[in-house]
N, C-alpha and C positions, 0 to 999 in steps of 0.2 A: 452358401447362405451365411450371411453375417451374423455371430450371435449378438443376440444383444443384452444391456449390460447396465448395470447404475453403480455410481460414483457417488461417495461421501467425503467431503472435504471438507477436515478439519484446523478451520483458520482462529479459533474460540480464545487460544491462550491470550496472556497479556503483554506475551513478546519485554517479557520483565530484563532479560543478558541485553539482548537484541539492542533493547531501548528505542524501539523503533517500532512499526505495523509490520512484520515481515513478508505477507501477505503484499504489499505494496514494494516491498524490495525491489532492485530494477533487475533482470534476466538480463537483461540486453539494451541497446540504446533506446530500442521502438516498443518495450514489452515489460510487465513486472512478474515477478513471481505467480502471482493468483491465475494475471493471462495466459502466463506461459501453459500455465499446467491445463486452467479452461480450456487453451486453446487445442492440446494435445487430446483430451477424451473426448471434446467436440468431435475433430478430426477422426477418432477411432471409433467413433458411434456410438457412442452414448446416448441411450434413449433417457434415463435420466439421470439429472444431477442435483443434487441437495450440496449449500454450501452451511456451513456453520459458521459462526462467527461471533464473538460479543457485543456486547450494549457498545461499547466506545466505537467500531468499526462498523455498526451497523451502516449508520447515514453516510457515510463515505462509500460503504459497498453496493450500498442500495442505487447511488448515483453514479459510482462506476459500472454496474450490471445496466444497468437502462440506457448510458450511453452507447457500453462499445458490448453489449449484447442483447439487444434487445427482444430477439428472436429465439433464443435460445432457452434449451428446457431445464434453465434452474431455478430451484427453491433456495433461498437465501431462510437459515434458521436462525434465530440469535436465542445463543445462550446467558439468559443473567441469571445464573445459578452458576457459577466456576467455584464455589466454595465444594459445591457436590464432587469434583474430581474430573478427573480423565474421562472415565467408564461411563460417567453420565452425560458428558458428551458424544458420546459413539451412542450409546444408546437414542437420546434423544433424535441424535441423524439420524438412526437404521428406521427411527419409528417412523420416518417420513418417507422414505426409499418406496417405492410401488411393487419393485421386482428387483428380485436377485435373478442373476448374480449380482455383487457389488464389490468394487474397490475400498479402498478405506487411504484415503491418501493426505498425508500429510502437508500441510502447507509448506513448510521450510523444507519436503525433500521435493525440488522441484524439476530436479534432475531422470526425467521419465520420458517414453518416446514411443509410438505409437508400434513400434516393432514391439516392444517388451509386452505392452500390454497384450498384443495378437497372440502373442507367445505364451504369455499365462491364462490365456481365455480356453487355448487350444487343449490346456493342461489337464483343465479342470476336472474334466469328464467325470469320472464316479468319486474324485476327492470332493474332499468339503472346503478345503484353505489352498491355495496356491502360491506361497512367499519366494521370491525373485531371491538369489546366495550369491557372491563371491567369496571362492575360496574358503566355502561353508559358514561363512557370516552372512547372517538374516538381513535383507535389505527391504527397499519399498517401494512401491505398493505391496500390498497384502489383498489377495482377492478372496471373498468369500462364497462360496456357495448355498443356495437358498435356505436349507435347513442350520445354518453355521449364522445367517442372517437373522432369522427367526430365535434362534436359541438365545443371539447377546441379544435382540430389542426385548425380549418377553421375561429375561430372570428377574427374578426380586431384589429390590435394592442396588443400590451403585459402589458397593465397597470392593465389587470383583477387580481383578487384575488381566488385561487383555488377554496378554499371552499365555496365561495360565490356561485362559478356558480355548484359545484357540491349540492348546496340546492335546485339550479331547477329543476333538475331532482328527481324522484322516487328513493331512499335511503333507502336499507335495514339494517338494523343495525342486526350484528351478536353478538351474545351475548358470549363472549370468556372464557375461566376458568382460562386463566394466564394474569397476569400483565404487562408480556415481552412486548405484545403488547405497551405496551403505551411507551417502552424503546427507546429515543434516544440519542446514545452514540456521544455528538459532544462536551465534558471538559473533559481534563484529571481528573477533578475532577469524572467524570461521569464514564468514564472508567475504574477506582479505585477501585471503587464502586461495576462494576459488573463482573472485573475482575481481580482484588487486589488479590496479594498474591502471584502472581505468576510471574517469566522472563521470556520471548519470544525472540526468536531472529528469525530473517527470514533474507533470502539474495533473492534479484531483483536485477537486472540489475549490479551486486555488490556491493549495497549497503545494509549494516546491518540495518536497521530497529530493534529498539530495544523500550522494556516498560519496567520501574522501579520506583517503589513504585510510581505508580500515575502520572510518569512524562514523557513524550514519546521525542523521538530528534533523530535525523537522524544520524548516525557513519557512518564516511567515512573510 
């Protein structure tokens, strides 16, 4: 029996290094970043998915999810409060999560794969956190357990520190065989890096979105 499972994807920043929507980055010739990863907890059964996001990327995401997912079980949140932090970002998704378990997945690691995720769902069992390791570096997703879910949506105030409060909880560390994990693409120099060498163009909303030699910018 398949467990099933909610997803929080946090795409909210302002991609300020980046200089770009990173969320819109291209994976691949036919795919971007937000797809790739949609398309991965689709595929592993994701009963639900909450997407977060800003005021600036809302109309763009809202018009990419109606196109190339119409069907599909996500909430689209838009944070305009990024002054509040990180923590009020997580919070604000978890509050709209239905059921844990829940991932907590980062837009810029988009480096994830329907094996990894089976492999930390299998984990979970009596822990409350399941973090994916190479070579004992903490990598990503981060899956929570229902009580682990409830504790970050329900504390007081947004001043808390993730990792701090996911150390009180019971922490399984998965032991991983690729590095990907620990990949976050948020510098064009980073970008470059792991996907240098190649041009991408995509069209949203008609806008060309394009990457060239390490440098990203927006063509009208």
């Amino acid at each position: 029996m398949k467990k099933q499972f909610s997803t929080l994807i946090l795409a909210a920043g302002n991609s300020s290094r980046m200089n770009f929507p990173k969320a819109f980055l291209p994976f691949h010739e036919t795919s971007t970043f937000i797809g790739r990863i949609l398309d991965t907890y689709i595929e592993a059964g994701a009963q639900d998915i909450v997407l977060l996001v800003n005021n600036d990327l809302a109309n763009d995401m809202q018009q990419f999810l109606k196109n190339e997912y119409p069907a599909s079980p996500i909430q689209l949140v838009v944070n305009g409060s990024l002054d509040k932090g990180r923590f009020y970002s997580v919070q604000l998704g978890l509050s709209r999560i239905l059921s844990g378990p829940c991932f907590l997945q980062n837009v810029d690691n988009p480096f994830i794969s329907k094996q990894l995720l089976q492999a930390m769902l299998e984990k979970l069992g009596e822990h409350d956190v399941v973090q994916p390791v190479f070579e004992e570096k903490g990598g990503h997703p981060v899956l929570l357990g229902n009580d682990m879910v409830k504790h970050l949506a329900n504390l007081p105030g947004h001043e808390h520190h993730l990792k701090m409060e996911l150390e009180k909880f019971d922490r399984f560390r998965l032991n991983w065989p690729s590095d990907l994990i620990l990949a976050n693409i948020n510098t064009p120099e980073l970008f470059q890096q792991y996907f240098g060498g190649s041009n991408y163009f995509i069209w949203k909303e008609g806008t060309q979105y394009s990457t060239k030699s390490g440098t990203t910018e927006k063509l009208k």
